[in-house]
Backbone as a ProteinNet text record, in pm:
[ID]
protein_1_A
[PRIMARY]
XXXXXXXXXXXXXXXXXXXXXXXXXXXXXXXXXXXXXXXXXXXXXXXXXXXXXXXXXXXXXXXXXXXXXXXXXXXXXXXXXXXXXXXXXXXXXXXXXXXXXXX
[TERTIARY]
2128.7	2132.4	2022.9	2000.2	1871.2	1768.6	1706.5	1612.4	1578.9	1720.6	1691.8	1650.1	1724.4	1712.4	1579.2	1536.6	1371.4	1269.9	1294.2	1214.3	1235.8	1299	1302.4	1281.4	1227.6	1186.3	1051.8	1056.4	980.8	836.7	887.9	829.5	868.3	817.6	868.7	959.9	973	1063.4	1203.3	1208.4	1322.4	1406.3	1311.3	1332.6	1452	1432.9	1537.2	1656.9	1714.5	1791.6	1870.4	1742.6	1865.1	1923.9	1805.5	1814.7	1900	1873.8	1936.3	1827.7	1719.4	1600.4	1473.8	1428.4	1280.7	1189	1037.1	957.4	870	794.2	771.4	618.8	607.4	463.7	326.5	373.8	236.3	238.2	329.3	313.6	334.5	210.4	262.7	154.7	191.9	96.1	114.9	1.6	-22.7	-26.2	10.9	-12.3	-109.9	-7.7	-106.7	-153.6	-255.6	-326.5	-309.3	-347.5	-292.8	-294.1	-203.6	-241.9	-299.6	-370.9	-337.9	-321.9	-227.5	-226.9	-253.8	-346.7	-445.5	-421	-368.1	-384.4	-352.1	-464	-488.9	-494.6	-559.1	-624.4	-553.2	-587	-518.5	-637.1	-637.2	-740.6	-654.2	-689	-694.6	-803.7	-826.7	-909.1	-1059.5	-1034.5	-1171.9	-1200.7	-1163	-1162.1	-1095.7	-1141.9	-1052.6	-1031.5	-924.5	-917.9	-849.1	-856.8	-757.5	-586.4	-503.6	-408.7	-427.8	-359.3	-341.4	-268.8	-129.2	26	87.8	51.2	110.2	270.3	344.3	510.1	562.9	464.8	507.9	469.9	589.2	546.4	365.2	275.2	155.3	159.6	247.1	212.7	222.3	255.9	265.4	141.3	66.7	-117.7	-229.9	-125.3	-210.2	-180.4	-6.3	44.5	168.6	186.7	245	380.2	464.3	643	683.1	606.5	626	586.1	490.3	366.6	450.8	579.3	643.7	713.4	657.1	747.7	827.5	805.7	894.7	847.4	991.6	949.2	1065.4	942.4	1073.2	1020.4	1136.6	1127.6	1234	1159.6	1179.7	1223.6	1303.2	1345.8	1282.8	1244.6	1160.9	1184.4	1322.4	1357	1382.9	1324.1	1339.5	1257.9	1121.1	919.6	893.9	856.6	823.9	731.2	707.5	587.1	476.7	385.6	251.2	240.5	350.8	318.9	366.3	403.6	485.8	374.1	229.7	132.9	150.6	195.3	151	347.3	445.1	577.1	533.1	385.6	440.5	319	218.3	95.3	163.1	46.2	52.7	203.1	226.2	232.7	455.5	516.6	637.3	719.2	801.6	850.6	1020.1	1055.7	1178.6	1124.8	1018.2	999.6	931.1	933.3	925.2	786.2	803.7	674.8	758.1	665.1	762.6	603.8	635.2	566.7	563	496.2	500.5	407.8	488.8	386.4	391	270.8	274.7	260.6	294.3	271.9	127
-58.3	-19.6	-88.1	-213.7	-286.3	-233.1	-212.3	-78.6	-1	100	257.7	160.4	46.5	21.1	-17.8	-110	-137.8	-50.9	62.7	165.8	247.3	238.1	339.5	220	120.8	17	77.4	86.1	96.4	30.9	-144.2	-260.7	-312.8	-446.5	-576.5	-605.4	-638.7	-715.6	-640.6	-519.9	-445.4	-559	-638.6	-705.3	-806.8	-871.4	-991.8	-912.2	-824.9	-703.6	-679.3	-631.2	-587	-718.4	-809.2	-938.1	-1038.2	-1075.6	-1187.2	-1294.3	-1284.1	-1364	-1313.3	-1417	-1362	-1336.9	-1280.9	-1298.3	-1405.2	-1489	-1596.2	-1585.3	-1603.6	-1528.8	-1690.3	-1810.8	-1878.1	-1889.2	-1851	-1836.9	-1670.4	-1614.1	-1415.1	-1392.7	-1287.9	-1234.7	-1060.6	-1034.2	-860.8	-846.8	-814.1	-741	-853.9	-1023.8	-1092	-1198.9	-1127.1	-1189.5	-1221.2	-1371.4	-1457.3	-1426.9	-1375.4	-1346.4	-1497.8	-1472	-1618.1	-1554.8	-1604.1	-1627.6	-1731.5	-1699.5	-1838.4	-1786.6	-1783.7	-1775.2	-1665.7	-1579.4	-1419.4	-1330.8	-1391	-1319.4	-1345.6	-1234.8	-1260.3	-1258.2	-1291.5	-1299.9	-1297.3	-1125.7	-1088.4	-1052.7	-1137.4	-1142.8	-1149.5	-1249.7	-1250.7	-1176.2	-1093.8	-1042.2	-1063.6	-1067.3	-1127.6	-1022.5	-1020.7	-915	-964.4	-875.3	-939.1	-901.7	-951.2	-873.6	-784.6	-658.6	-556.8	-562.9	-598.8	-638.8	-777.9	-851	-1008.9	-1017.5	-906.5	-896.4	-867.2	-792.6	-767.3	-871.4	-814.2	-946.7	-902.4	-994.3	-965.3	-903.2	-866.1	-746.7	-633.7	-596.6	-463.5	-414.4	-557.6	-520.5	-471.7	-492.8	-459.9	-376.2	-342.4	-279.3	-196.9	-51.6	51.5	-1	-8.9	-56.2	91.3	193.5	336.8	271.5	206.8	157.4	85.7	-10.9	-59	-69.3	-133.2	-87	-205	-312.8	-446.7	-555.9	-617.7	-773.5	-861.5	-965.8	-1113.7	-1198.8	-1275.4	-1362	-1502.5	-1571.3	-1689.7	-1826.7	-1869.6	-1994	-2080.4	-2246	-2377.6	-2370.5	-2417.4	-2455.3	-2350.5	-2197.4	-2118.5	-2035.5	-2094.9	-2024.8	-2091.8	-1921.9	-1960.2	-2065.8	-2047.7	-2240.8	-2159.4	-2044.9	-1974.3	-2042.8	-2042.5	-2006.6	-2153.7	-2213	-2351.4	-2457.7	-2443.5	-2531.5	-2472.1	-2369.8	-2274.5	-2368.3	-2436.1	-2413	-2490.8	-2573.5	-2676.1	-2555.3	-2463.3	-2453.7	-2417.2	-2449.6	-2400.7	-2460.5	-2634.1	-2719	-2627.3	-2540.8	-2463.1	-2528.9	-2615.9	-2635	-2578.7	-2485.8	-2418.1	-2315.1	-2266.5	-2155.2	-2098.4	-2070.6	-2080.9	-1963.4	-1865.6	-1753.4	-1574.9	-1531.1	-1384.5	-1316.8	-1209	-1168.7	-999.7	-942.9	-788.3	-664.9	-616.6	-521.1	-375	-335.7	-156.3	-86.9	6.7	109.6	202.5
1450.8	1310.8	1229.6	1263.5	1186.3	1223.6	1346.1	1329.5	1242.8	1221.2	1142.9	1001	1001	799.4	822.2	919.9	881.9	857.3	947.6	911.4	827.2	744.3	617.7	518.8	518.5	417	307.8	191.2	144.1	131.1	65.2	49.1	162.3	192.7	237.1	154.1	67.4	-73.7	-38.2	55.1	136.1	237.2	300.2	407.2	416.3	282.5	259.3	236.3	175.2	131.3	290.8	348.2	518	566.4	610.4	639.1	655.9	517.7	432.4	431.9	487.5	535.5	478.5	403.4	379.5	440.9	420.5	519	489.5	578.3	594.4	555.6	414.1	333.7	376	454	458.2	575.8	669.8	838.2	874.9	859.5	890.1	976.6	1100.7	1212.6	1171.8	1176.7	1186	1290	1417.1	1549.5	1633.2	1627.4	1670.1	1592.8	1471.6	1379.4	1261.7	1244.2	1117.8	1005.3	910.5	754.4	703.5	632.8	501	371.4	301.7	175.1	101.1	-4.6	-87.4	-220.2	-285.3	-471.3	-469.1	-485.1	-548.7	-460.1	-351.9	-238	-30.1	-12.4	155.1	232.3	358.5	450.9	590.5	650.1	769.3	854.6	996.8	1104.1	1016.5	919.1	848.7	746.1	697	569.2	470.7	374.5	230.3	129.1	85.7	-38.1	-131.3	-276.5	-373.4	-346.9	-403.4	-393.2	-505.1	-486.8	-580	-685.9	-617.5	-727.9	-677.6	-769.7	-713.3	-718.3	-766.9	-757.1	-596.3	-549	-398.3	-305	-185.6	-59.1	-10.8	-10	17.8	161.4	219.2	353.4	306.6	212.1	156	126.4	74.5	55.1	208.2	300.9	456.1	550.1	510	598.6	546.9	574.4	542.9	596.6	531.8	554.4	735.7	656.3	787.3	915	882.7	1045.3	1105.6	1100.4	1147.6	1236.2	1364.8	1500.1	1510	1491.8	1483.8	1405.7	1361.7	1268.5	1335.5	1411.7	1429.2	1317.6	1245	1151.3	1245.6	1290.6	1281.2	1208.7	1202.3	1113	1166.9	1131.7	1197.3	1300.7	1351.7	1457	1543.3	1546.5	1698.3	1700.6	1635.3	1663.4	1792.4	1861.2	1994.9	1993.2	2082.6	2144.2	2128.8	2154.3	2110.6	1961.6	1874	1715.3	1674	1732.4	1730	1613.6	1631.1	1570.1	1397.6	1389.2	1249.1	1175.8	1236.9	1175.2	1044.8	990.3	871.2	782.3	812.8	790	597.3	550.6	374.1	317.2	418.2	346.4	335.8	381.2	414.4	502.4	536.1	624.1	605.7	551.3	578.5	578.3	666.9	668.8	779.9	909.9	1049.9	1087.9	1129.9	1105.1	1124.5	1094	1054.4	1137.8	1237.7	1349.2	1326.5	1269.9	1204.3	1349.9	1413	1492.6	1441.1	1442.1	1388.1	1512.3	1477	1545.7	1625.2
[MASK]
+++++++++++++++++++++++++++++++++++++++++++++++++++++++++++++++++++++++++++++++++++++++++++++++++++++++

Protein backbone atom coordinates (compact mmCIF):
# COMPACT_ATOMS: atom_id res chain seq x y z
CA UNK A 1 0.00 0.00 0.00
CA UNK A 2 2.96 2.51 0.65
CA UNK A 3 3.91 2.07 -2.81
CA UNK A 4 0.51 3.05 -4.51
CA UNK A 5 0.56 6.32 -1.92
CA UNK A 6 4.16 7.18 -2.98
CA UNK A 7 3.38 7.23 -6.32
CA UNK A 8 0.55 9.32 -6.53
CA UNK A 9 2.61 11.97 -4.41
CA UNK A 10 2.41 15.20 -5.75
CA UNK A 11 5.34 17.09 -3.79
CA UNK A 12 7.82 15.57 -1.51
CA UNK A 13 6.22 17.72 1.36
CA UNK A 14 3.58 14.45 0.50
CA UNK A 15 6.22 12.24 2.01
CA UNK A 16 6.12 13.04 5.75
CA UNK A 17 2.09 12.81 5.38
CA UNK A 18 2.35 8.89 4.20
CA UNK A 19 5.40 8.40 6.32
CA UNK A 20 5.38 10.03 9.37
CA UNK A 21 9.15 10.69 8.44
CA UNK A 22 10.66 13.43 6.74
CA UNK A 23 12.94 13.46 3.98
CA UNK A 24 16.37 13.88 4.95
CA UNK A 25 16.98 17.44 3.04
CA UNK A 26 21.20 17.65 4.05
CA UNK A 27 21.89 13.86 3.47
CA UNK A 28 19.73 13.14 -0.15
CA UNK A 29 20.93 10.73 -3.18
CA UNK A 30 19.23 11.05 -6.71
CA UNK A 31 19.79 7.60 -8.26
CA UNK A 32 23.13 7.29 -6.41
CA UNK A 33 24.09 10.94 -6.47
CA UNK A 34 24.58 13.45 -3.71
CA UNK A 35 22.13 16.39 -3.54
CA UNK A 36 23.52 19.38 -1.57
CA UNK A 37 21.59 21.86 -0.18
CA UNK A 38 23.38 25.38 0.58
CA UNK A 39 21.09 28.51 1.22
CA UNK A 40 19.21 29.26 -1.98
CA UNK A 41 20.67 26.91 -4.18
CA UNK A 42 21.10 22.86 -4.74
CA UNK A 43 23.97 21.16 -6.39
CA UNK A 44 23.54 17.86 -8.33
CA UNK A 45 26.61 15.80 -9.90
CA UNK A 46 28.06 19.32 -10.21
CA UNK A 47 25.58 21.57 -11.19
CA UNK A 48 24.09 24.26 -9.20
CA UNK A 49 20.80 25.89 -9.47
CA UNK A 50 18.60 28.27 -7.64
CA UNK A 51 15.78 26.92 -5.94
CA UNK A 52 12.59 27.98 -7.57
CA UNK A 53 10.10 27.86 -4.38
CA UNK A 54 11.96 27.79 -1.07
CA UNK A 55 8.42 26.39 0.63
CA UNK A 56 8.99 23.02 -1.06
CA UNK A 57 11.19 20.00 -0.11
CA UNK A 58 14.21 20.96 -2.54
CA UNK A 59 13.72 17.45 -4.50
CA UNK A 60 10.80 18.70 -5.95
CA UNK A 61 13.32 21.27 -7.69
CA UNK A 62 15.09 17.98 -9.50
CA UNK A 63 12.79 15.43 -9.58
CA UNK A 64 9.13 14.73 -10.74
CA UNK A 65 7.22 13.08 -7.48
CA UNK A 66 5.71 10.62 -11.03
CA UNK A 67 9.58 9.57 -11.77
CA UNK A 68 9.52 7.73 -8.61
CA UNK A 69 10.37 4.15 -8.43
CA UNK A 70 11.63 4.08 -4.75
CA UNK A 71 12.53 6.15 -1.51
CA UNK A 72 14.50 4.56 1.53
CA UNK A 73 14.65 7.11 4.30
CA UNK A 74 16.90 6.08 6.86
CA UNK A 75 17.10 7.24 10.53
CA UNK A 76 21.11 7.67 12.14
CA UNK A 77 21.30 4.60 13.44
CA UNK A 78 20.19 2.12 10.30
CA UNK A 79 22.25 4.09 7.06
CA UNK A 80 23.75 1.43 5.33
CA UNK A 81 27.70 1.38 5.71
CA UNK A 82 28.10 2.79 1.66
CA UNK A 83 26.33 6.11 3.10
CA UNK A 84 27.48 5.66 6.72
CA UNK A 85 30.36 8.77 6.22
CA UNK A 86 27.36 11.31 5.00
CA UNK A 87 25.13 10.35 8.83
CA UNK A 88 26.55 13.95 10.58
CA UNK A 89 27.10 15.88 6.91
CA UNK A 90 25.44 19.75 7.05
CA UNK A 91 26.18 19.60 10.64
CA UNK A 92 22.11 17.02 11.06
CA UNK A 93 22.60 14.42 13.29
CA UNK A 94 18.86 13.23 13.76
CA UNK A 95 18.72 12.87 10.47
CA UNK A 96 20.21 9.66 8.71
CA UNK A 97 19.99 9.85 4.56
CA UNK A 98 16.85 9.53 2.39
CA UNK A 99 17.91 7.46 -1.03
CA UNK A 100 15.36 8.62 -4.06
CA UNK A 101 15.52 6.20 -7.35
CA UNK A 102 13.52 7.21 -10.62
CA UNK A 103 12.45 5.51 -12.96
Amino acid sequence: MLGEKIRNMTTFDDFRSITGRPICTSNMYVDGVKVAEVGESITIAGTTMRKRNLKKNPLDQIVNPLEVAAIENYRVAEVPIEYAATKSAGGSHECGVTLVWTR
